[in-house]
C-alpha positions as CSV (number, residue, x, y, z in Angstrom):
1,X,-29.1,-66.8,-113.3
2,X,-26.3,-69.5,-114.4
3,X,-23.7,-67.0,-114.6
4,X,-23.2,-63.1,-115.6
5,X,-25.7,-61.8,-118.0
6,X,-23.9,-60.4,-121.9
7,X,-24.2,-57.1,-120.5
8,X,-22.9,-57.0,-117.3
9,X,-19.8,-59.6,-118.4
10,X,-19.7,-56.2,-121.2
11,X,-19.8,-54.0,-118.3
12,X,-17.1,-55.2,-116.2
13,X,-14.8,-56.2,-119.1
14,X,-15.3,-52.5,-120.3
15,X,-14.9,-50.1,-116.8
16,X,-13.3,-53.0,-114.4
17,X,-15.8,-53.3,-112.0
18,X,-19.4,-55.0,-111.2
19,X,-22.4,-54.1,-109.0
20,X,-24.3,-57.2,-107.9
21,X,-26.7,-56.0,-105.0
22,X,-28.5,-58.3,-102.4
23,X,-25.8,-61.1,-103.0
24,X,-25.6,-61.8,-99.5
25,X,-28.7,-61.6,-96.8
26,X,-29.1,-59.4,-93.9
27,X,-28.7,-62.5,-92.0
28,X,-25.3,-63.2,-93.4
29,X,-24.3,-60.0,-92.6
30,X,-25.1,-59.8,-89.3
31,X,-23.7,-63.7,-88.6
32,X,-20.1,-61.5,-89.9
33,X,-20.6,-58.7,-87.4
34,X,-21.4,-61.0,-84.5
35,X,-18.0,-62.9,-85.2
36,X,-16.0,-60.1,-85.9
37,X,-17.2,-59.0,-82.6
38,X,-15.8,-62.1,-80.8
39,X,-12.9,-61.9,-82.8
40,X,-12.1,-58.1,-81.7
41,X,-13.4,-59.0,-78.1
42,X,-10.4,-61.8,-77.7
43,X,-7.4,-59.7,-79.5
44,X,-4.2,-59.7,-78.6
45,X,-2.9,-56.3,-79.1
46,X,0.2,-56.7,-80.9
47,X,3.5,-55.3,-78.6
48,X,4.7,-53.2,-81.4
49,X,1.6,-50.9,-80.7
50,X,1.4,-51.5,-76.8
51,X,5.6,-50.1,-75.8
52,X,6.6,-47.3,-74.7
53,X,9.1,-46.1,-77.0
54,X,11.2,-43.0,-76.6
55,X,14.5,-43.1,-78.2
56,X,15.2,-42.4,-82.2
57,X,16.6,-45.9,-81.9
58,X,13.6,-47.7,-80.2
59,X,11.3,-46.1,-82.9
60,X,13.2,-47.5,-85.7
61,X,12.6,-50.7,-83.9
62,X,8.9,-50.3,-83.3
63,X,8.7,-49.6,-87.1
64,X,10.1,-52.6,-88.0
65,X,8.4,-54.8,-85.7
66,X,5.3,-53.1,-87.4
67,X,6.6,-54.0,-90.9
68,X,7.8,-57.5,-89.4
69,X,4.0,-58.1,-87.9
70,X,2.7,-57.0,-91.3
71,X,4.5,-59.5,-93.5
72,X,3.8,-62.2,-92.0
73,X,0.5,-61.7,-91.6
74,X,-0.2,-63.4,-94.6
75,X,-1.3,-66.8,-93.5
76,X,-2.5,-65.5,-89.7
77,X,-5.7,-63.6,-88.2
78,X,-3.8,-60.0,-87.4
79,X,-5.0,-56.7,-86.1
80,X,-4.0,-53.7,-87.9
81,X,-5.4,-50.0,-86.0
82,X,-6.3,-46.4,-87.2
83,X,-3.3,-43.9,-86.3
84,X,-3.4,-41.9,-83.2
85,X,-5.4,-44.8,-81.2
86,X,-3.1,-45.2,-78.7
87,X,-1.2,-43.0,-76.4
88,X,2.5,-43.0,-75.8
89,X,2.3,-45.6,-73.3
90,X,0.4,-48.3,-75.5
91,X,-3.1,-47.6,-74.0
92,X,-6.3,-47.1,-76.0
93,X,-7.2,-43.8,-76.2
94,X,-10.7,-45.0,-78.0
95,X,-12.9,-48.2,-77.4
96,X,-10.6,-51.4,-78.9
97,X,-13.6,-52.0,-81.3
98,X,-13.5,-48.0,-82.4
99,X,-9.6,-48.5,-82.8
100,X,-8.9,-51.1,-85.8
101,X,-8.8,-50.3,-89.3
102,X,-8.5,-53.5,-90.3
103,X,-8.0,-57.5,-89.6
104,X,-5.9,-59.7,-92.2
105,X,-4.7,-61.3,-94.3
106,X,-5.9,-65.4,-93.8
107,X,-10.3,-65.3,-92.3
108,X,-10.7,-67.0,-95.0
109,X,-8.6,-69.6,-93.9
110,X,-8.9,-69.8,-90.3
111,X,-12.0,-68.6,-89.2
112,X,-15.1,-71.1,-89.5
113,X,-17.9,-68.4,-90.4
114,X,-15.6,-66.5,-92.9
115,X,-14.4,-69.8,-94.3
116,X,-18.2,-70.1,-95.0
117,X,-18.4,-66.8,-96.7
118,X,-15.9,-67.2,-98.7
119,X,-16.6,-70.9,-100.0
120,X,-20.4,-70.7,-99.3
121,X,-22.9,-72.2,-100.7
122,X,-24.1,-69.5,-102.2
123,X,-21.0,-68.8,-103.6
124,X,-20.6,-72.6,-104.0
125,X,-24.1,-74.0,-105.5
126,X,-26.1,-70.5,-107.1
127,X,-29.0,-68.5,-105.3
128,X,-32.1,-67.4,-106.2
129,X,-30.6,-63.8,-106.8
130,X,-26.9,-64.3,-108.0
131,X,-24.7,-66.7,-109.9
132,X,-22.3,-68.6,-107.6
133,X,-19.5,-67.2,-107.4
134,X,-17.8,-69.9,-109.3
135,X,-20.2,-69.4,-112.1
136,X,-19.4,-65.3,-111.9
137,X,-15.6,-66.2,-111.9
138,X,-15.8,-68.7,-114.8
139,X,-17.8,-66.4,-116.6
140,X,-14.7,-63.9,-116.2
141,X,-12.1,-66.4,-116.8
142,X,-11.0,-67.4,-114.0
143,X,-10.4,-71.8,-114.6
144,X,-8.9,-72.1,-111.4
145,X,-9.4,-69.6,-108.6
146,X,-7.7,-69.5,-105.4
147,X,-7.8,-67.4,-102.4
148,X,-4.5,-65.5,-102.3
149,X,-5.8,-62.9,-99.2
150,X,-8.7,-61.8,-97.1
151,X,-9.8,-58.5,-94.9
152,X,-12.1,-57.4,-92.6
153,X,-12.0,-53.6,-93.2
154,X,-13.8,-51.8,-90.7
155,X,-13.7,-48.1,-91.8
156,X,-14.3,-46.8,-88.7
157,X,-16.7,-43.8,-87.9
158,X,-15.4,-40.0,-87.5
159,X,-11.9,-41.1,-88.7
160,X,-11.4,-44.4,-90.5
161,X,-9.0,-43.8,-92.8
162,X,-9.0,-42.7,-96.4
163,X,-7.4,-45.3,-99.0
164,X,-5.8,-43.4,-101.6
165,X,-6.0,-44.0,-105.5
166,X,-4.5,-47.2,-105.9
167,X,-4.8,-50.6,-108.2
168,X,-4.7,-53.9,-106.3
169,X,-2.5,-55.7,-108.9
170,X,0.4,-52.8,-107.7
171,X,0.0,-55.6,-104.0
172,X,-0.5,-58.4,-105.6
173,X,1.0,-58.6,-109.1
174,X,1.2,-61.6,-111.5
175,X,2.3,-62.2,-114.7
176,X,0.5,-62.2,-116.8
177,X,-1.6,-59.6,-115.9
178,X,-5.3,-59.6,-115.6
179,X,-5.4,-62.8,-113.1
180,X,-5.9,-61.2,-109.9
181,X,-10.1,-60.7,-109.1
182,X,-11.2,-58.9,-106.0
183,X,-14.5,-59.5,-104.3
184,X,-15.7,-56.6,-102.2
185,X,-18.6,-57.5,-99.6
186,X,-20.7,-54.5,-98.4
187,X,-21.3,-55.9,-94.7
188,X,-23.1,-52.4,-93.7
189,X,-24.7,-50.3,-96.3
190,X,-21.8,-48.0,-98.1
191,X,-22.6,-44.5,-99.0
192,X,-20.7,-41.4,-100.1
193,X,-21.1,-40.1,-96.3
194,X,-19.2,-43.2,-95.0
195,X,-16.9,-44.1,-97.3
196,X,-17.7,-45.4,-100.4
197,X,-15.8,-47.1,-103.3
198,X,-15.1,-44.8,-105.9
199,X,-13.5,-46.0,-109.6
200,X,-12.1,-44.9,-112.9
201,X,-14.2,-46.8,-115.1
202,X,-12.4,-48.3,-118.2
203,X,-8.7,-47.6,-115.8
204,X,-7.9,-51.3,-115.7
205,X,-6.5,-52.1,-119.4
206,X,-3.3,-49.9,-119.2
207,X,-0.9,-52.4,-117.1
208,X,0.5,-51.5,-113.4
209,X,1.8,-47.9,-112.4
210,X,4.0,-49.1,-109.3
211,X,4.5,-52.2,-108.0
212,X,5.2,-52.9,-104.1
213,X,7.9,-55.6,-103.8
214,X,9.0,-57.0,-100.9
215,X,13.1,-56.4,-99.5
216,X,15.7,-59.3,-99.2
217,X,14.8,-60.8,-96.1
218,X,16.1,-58.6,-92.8
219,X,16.7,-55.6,-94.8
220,X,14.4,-52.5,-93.9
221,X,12.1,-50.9,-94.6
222,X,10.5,-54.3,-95.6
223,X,8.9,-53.3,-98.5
224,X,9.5,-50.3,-101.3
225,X,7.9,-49.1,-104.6
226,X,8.6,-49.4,-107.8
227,X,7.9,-47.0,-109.8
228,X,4.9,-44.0,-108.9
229,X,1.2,-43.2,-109.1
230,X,0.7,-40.8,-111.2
231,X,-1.6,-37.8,-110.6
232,X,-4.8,-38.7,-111.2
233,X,-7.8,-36.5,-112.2
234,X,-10.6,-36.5,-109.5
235,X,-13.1,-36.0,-112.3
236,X,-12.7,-39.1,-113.4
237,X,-14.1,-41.2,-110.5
238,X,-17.2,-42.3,-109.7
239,X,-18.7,-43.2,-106.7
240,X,-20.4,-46.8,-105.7
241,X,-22.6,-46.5,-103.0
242,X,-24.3,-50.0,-102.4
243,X,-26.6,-51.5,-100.0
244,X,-25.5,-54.0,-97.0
245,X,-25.1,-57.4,-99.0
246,X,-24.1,-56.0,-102.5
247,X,-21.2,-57.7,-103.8
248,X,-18.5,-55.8,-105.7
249,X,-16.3,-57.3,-108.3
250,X,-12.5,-55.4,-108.6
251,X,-10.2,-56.0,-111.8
252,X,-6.8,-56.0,-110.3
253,X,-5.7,-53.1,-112.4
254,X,-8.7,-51.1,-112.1
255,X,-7.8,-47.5,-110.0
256,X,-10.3,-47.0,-107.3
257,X,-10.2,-45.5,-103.4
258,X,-12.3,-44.2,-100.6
259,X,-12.7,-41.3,-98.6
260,X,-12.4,-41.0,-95.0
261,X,-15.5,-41.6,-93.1
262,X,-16.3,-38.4,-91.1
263,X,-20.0,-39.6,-90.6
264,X,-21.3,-41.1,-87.7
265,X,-21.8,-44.6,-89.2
266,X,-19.0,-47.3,-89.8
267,X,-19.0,-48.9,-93.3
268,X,-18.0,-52.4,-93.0
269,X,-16.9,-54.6,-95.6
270,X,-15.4,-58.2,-96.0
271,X,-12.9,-58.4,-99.0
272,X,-11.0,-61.0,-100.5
273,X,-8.7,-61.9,-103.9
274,X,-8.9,-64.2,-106.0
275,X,-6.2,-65.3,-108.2
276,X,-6.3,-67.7,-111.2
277,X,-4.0,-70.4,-110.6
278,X,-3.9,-72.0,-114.0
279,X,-1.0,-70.5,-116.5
280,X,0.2,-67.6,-113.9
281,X,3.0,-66.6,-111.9
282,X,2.4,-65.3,-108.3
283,X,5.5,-62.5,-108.3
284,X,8.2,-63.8,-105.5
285,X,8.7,-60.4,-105.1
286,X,5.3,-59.7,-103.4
287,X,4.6,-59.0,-99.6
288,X,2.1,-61.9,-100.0
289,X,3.3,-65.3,-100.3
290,X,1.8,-68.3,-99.8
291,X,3.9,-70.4,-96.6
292,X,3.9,-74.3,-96.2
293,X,1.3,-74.1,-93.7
294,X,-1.3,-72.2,-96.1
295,X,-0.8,-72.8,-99.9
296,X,-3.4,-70.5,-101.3
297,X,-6.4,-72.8,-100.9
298,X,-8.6,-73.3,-104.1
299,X,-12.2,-71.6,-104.1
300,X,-13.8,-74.6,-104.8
301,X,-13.4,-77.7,-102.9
C-alpha cells in the first residue's frame, strides 16, 4: 500500500485513532530494547531524586529542581522514575531498570537507533506491510511534518503508573488546531492486563479542555492549567490491545489513557509527535519549545 486505504483514512478522521499492526519487526523491536538497555545501564540519576531532603524548605527546592529538570528536557536524553522508587536517602529501593517511568523528550534526536526509528526507512521509503510513514502522514494532511518530542515509556510491571484521561494537544497545543499527530509504537505486546491504550472514539473534533502553559521564566510551580478535564464517562472508552510492532496513530485532541499495569509483564512502547509545520503556530506558551541547538527537525530529510 501507497498510503492509507479510503476506509481507514474514514476511520481515523471519524474516532481519532488508527490500528496499523506488524508495522515494525520483532527485530526492530528488540534492536530498541537492547539500546534502551545501554541507555538505562549508563544513567545519571538526576540529584533532584538522589538528596536527602528534610526541611519544608529543601522540599520546595527538590520540587522545583524536578520541574526545572523537566522543562528543559525538551532537547536532552532525561530520566523520569515511578513514585516511591527511592528511599529518603536517594537510594533505589527497586532495580534502576524496574524504577523509570519514562525517558524524554529528544531519542529522536540524539540517539542513533531511535533516530533510525523515527526517520527509518520504513517510515522513509514504504514496506511490504505499511505505508511510509510519510505517505500515512500525507495522507492525513500533514505537508510538512516535524518531530516536536519523543518518549520511551516503559510502563513498568506491578506498578507503572496509570495515565489519566487526557488529550495530547492539552501539552502541545497549536493554533490551529488539528496539527499535532502522535505515533504510538507497541515495543512489547500491549494488553488490557498491562496497560493498554484505551480511547473515546469520535472525542477529537470538540477543541482542547485545558491547556498546560508554561510560567514566566523562574516563577513556580513551572507550569499550571488552564482550564479543567471534565468528568468523563468510563463507558465510553475502548480498549486497544495490540501486538509488539503495531503502530498507533493519536489525533492530538483525541481523549485516551491507560491503566496501571498490575501484571507481571512490562508494556513498552516508543512514542513520538509529529507536528505540521506548514501554516501553524507552535504556542510559546508550551512546556515544549524548540532551543537553538534542536529546532524541531523535519521527518523527512
Amino acid at each position: 500500500m501507497a498510503c492509507l486505504s479510503p476506509s481507514q483514512l474514514q476511520k481515523f478522521q471519524q474516532d481519532g485513532f488508527l490500528v496499523l499492526e506488524g508495522f515494525l519487526s520483532a527485530e526492530e523491536c528488540v534492536a530498541m530494547q537492547q539500546r534502551i538497555g545501554e541507555i538505562v545501564a549508563e544513567m545519571d540519576v538526576p540529584l533532584h531524586c538522589r538528596t536527602e531532603f528534610s526541611t519544608q524548605e529543601e522540599e520546595q527546592l527538590r520540587a522545583q529542581g524536578s520541574t526545572d529538570y523537566f522543562l528543559s528536557s525538551g532537547d536532552k536524553i532525561r530520566f523520569f522514575f515511578e513514585k516511591g522508587v527511592f528511599d529518603e536517602k536517594g537510594n533505589f529501593l527497586v532495580p534502576p531498570e524496574k524504577s523509570i517511568n519514562k525517558i524524554g523528550h529528544a531519542l529522536h534526536a540524539h540517539d542513533p537507533v531511535f533516530k533510525s526509528i523515527t526517520h527509518s526507512f520504513k517510515v522513509q521509503a514504504g514496506s511490504m506491510t505499511f505505508a511510509p510513514l510519510q505517505t500515512l502522514a500525507r495522507s492525513l494532511g500533514l505537508q510538512m511534518p516535524v518531530v516536536v518530542q519523543s518518549m520511551y515509556i516503559f510502563k513498568q510491571p506491578h506498578f507503572g503508573g496509570e495515565v489519566s484521561p487526557h488529550q495530547d494537544a492539552s501539552f502541545l497545543y497549536t493554533e490551529p488546531l488539528g496539527r499535532v499527530l502522535g505515533v504510538w509504537i507497541a515495543v512489547e505486546d500491549a494488553t488490557l492486563e498491562n496497560g493498554c491504550l484505551w480511547f473515546i472514539p469520535g472525542s477529537h473534533t470538540s477543541g482542547v479542555s485545558r491547556r498546560m502553559v508554561r510560567a514566566p521564566v523562574g516563577s513556580a510551580p513551572g507550569t499550571s492549567f488552564l482550564g479543567s478535564e471534565p468528568a468523563r464517562d468510563n463507558s465510553l472508552f475502548v480498549p486497544t490491545p495490540v501486538q509488539r510492532g503495531a503502530l498507533v496513530l493519536i489525533h492530538g485532541e483525541v481523549v485516551h489513557k491507560s491503566k496501571q499495569n498490575l501484571s507481571d509483564r512490562s508494556r513498552q512502547a516508543y512514542t513520538f509527535h509529529l507536528m505540521e509545520a506548514s501554516g501553524t503556530t507552535w504556542s510559546p506558551e508550551n512546556w515544549l519549545q524548540p532551543t537553538a541547538e534542536l529546532p524541531f527537525p523535519q521527518l523527512y530529510t
